[in-house]
N, C-alpha and C positions, 0 to 999 in steps of 0.2 A: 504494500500500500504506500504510496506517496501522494501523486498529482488529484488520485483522485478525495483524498482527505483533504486538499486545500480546495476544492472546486466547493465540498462538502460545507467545509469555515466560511466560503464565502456566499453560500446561498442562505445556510443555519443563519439567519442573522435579522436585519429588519423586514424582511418578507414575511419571515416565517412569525418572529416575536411579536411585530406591529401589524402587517398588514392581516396576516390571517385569523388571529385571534379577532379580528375587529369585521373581519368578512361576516364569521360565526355570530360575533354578538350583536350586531347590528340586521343580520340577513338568515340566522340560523343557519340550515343544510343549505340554501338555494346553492351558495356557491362553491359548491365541495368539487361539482363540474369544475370549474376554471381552475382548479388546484392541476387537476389531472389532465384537461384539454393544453394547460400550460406547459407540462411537463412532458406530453405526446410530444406534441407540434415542436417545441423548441428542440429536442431530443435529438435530432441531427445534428443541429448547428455547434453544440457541446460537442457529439460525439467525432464533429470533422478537425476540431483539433488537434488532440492527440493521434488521430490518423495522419492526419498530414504529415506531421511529426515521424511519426514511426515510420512513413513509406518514404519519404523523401530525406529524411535528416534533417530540414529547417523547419522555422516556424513559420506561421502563416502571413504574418507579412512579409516576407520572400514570395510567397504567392499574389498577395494585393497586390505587388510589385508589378507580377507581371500580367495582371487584369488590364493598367494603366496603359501597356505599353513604354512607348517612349515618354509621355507626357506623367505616367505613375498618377495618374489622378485619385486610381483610388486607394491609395498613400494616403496622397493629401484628407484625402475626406474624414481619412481613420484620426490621424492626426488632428484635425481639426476637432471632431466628435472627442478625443484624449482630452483637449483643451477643455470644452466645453461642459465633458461631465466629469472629468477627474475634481474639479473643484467642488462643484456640487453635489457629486456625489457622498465623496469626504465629509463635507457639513455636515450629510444628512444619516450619517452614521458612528460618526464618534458624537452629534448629538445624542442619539439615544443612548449611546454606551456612558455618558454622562449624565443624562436623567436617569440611568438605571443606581448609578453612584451617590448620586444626589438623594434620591428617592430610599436608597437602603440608607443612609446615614445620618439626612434632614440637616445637613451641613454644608456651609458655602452656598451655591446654586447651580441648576445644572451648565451654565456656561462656562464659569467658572470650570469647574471639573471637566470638562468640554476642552477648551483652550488647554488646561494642564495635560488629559489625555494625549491630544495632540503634539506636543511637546514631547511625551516620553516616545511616542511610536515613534519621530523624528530620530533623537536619540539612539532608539535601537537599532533603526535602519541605517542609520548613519556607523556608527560606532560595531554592527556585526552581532550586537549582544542577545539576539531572540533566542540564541538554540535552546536554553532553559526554560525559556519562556513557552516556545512552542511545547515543550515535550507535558507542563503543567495544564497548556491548553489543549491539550488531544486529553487526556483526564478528564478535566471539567466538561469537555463536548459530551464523553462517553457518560459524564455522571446526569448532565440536563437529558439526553438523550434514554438511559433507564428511565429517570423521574418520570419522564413524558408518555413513558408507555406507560408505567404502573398507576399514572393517572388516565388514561384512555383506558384501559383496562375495562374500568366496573362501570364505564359508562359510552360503552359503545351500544351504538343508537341500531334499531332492528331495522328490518329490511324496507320500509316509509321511505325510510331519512336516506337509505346507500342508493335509493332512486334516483338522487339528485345529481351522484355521480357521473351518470349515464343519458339525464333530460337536461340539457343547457335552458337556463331560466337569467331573463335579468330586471330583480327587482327596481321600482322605481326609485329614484336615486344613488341607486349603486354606481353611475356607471364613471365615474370617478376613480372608487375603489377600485373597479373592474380595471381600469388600463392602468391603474399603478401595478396591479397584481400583475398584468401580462408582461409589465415593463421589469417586471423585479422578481417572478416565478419563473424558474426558482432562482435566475441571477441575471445581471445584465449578459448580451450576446457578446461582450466584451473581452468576457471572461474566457469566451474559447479559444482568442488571442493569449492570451495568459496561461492558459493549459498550454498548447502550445510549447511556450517558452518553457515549465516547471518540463514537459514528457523529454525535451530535449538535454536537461540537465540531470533527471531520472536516465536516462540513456546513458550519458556518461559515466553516472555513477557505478551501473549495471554493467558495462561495457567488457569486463574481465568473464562474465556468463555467456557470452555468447564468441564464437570462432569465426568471422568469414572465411578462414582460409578453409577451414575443416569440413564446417558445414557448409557452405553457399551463402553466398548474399542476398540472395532472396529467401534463403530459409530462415535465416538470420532476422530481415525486415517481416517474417510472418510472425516471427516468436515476439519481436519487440510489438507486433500492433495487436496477439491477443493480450499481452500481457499490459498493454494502453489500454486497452477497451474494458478489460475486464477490472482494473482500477477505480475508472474512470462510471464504470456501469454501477459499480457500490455506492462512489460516494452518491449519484446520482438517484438512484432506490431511496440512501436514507434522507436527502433532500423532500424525496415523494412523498414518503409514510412520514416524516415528521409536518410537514407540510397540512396535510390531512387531519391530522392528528391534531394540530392546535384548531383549525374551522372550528372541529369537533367539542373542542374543550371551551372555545370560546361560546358554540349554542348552548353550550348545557349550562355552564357558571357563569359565564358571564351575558346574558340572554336581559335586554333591558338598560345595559351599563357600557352602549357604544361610546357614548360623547366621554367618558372615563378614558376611553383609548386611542381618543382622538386627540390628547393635550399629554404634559408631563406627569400625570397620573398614570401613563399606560402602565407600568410595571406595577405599581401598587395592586391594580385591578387586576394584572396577570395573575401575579402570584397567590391570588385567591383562587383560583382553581389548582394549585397545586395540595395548600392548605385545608382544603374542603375535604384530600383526602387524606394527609400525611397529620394533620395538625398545624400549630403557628411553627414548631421547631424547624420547619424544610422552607420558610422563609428563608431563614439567611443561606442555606443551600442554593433555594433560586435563585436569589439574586448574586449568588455570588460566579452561579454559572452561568445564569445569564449575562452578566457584564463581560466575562470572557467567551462569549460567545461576542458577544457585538467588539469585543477588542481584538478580535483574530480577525472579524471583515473588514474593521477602518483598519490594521495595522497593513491587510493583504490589498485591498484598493488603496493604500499610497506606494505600497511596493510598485502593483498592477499596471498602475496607471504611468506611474514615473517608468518603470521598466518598458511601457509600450511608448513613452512619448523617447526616450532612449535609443533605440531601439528603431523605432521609425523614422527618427531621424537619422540614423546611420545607412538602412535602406537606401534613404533616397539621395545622403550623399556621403558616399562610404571615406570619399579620402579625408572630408573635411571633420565628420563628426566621427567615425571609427575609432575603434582603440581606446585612449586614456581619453579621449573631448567626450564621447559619449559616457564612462561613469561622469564626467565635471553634469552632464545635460539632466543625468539623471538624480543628482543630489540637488541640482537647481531646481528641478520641477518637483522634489520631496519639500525643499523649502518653501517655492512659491506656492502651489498648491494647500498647504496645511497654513500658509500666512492669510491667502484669501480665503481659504475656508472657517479661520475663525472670523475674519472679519462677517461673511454671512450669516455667522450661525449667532453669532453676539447681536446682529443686526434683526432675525428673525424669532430666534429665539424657542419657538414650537418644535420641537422634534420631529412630529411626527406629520406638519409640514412642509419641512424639508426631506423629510426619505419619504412624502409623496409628489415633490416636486421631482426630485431626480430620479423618481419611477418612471413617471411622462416622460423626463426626459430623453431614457433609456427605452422608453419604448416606442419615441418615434427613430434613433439612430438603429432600432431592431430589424425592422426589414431589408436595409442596405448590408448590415453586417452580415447578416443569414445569407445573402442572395452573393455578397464574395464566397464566403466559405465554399457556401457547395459548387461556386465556378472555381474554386481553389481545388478541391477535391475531384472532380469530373477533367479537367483540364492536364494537371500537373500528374497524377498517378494513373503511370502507364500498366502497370499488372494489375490485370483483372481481379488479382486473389486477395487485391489491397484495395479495392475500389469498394465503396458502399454497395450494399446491394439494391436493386431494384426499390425493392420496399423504401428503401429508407432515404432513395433520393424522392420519391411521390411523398411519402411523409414531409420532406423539406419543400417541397415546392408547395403542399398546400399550408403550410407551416407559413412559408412564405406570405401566401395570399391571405392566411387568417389574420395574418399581423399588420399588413396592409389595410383590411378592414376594419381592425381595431382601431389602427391609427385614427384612419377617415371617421368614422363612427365617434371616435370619441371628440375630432374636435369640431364634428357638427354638431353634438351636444352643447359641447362648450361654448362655441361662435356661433351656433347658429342661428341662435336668436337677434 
């Protein structure tokens, strides 16, 4: 397990603690659908990452590269889109992992603790220091992730409510809720860029397991892309069933107590359905895994984002930004980034809307990333044996068109009046 336990951190995070608990309490079952139509449909565009990776040896902007042609446009675009959500996004996620800090302690505020977050994840990335950190947050995942079953447990709903799974419904004024979920279930498309980059680093590290000379190089590239896929297919499962799993807990406990998880009460309000079954004692439990649950996604979105703006810029001009200038690009966009993002989050202040502001955001840049990937994939991998199959490029292509309709859909809601 590697790439696909960070894909895992990075979806576990405000989709799942904010948006989904709040689909449930606000909407009951209706939207237990968009959990799963989310996680179908986007389902390629994750899984063309670490392909790409395993069949080719680079990551996938080597492939946008050669979308562009000579002109790289859709580089540019990636880049641009790096710009545009890496700030925002960040706000909109060490805010909550700061109201979760806030709200367990009733100390400072959550900007306050927000800003300081910010600062230490800086630090670490700067400085090398997470490997301790990481190895405490795969712990705490695994301890929120028990919690969560043994609370869905005694209150999974009979066969009425798993209806919902299966009949798409969209209550009236959900539909807000609705395209932040598609923009942020279970993570931005972003992220497959970022798989990507971890499957090629996982490869190196693997690199002494496998032989070209011995075995072949094509046998070689089969073993590296089930052992990507099948990673990458875990963390993506426990994204599903956790995913699920809070709707679920949100209709039953917290059923009446939406506007609670629309403000910096969310966490308060969460942790009542853990409490309902454990007692008050698994409070300081949750929130202690939950705030490293929300500090493994901002810590891996300023990685993410600074590694893709890095990165992209070396792409598009290898002699200028290549080598030692691309780490200077990437500590710059660690600083700039986390400097404007406190300035938003200080300015805004609501948690919970800012990680639905840069859900929109991420789910209008969703259809253009989806629609590289899979010309990344169809284009660049010449063996059949490494190529998606059938199924799962028509999975992406209406994958595609759903998320197009979303888009459209959502901002004639919003403009259309």
């Amino acid at each position: 397990m590697g790439p696909g336990i960070l894909l895992a951190a990075a979806s576990v995070g405000a989709s799942h603690l904010v948006l989904s608990p709040q689909a449930g309490a606000l909407f009951g079952y209706q939207l237990l659908w968009l959990v799963a139509a989310a996680h179908v449909l986007k389902y390629p565009a994750f899984e063309f990452g670490p392909r790409y990776a395993a069949a080719t040896g680079k990551n996938l902007l080597h492939g946008y590269a050669r979308i562009g042609g000579r002109t790289q446009w859709a580089l540019w675009v990636f880049l641009l889109g790096t710009l545009a959500q890496g700030i925002g996004v960040l706000a909109g996620v060490v805010s909550v992992a700061g109201c979760v800090l806030w709200t367990w302690s009733q100390a400072l505020n959550t900007e306050l603790f927000s800003v300081l977050l910010t600062l230490a994840i800086v630090t670490l990335l700067l400085t090398g220091g997470f490997s301790w950190l990481d190895c405490l947050n795969k712990i705490m995942m695994a301890v929120l992730a028990i919690a969560t079953v043994l609370v869905f447990v005694p209150i999974v709903p009979g066969p009425e409510a798993w209806r919902s799974l299966v009949v798409p419904s969209l209550p009236p004024g959900s539909m807000v809720l609705v395209a932040a979920m598609l923009g942020w279930m279970p993570t931005g498309i972003d992220v497959s860029v970022w798989h990507s980059f971890w499957t090629i680093e996982k490869m190196r590290v693997d690199e002494r397991q496998f032989d070209p000379q011995s075995d072949g190089m094509d046998a070689v590239r089969k073993r590296r892309l089930r052992v990507a896929l099948w990673d990458m297919r875990a963390g993506y499962l426990l994204s599903l069933s956790t995913g699920l799993m809070f709707v679920v807990m949100g209709a039953v406990h917290l059923s009446g107590r939406g506007t609670e998880l629309q403000g910096v009460q969310f966490a308060a309000a969460l942790s009542t359905a853990y409490t309902a079954v454990f007692g008050r004692w698994i409070y300081h439990v949750f929130m202690l895994t939950a705030f490293f649950a929300m500090f493994s996604t901002a810590y891996t979105v300023v990685d993410g984002f600074s590694r893709s703006f890095a990165q992209c810029c070396a792409v598009l001009r290898p002699a200028r930004f290549g080598g030692e200038m691309s780490r200077r690009l990437y500590v710059g966009f660690v600083i700039g980034s986390s400097t404007l993002a406190c300035g938003i989050l200080l300015a805004v202040g609501n948690p919970v809307l800012l990680v639905t502001g840069a859900a929109l955001v991420s789910l209008a840049a969703a259809p253009l990333l989806y629609t590289f990937n899979l010309l990344c994939v169809m284009r660049d991998i010449r063996e059949p044996s490494l190529r998606p199959n059938p199924a799962t490029v028509w999975v992406a292509r209406a994958g595609i068109v759903f998320m197009v309709l979303a888009l459209a859909m959502t901002v004639f809601v919003t403009f259309g009046k």
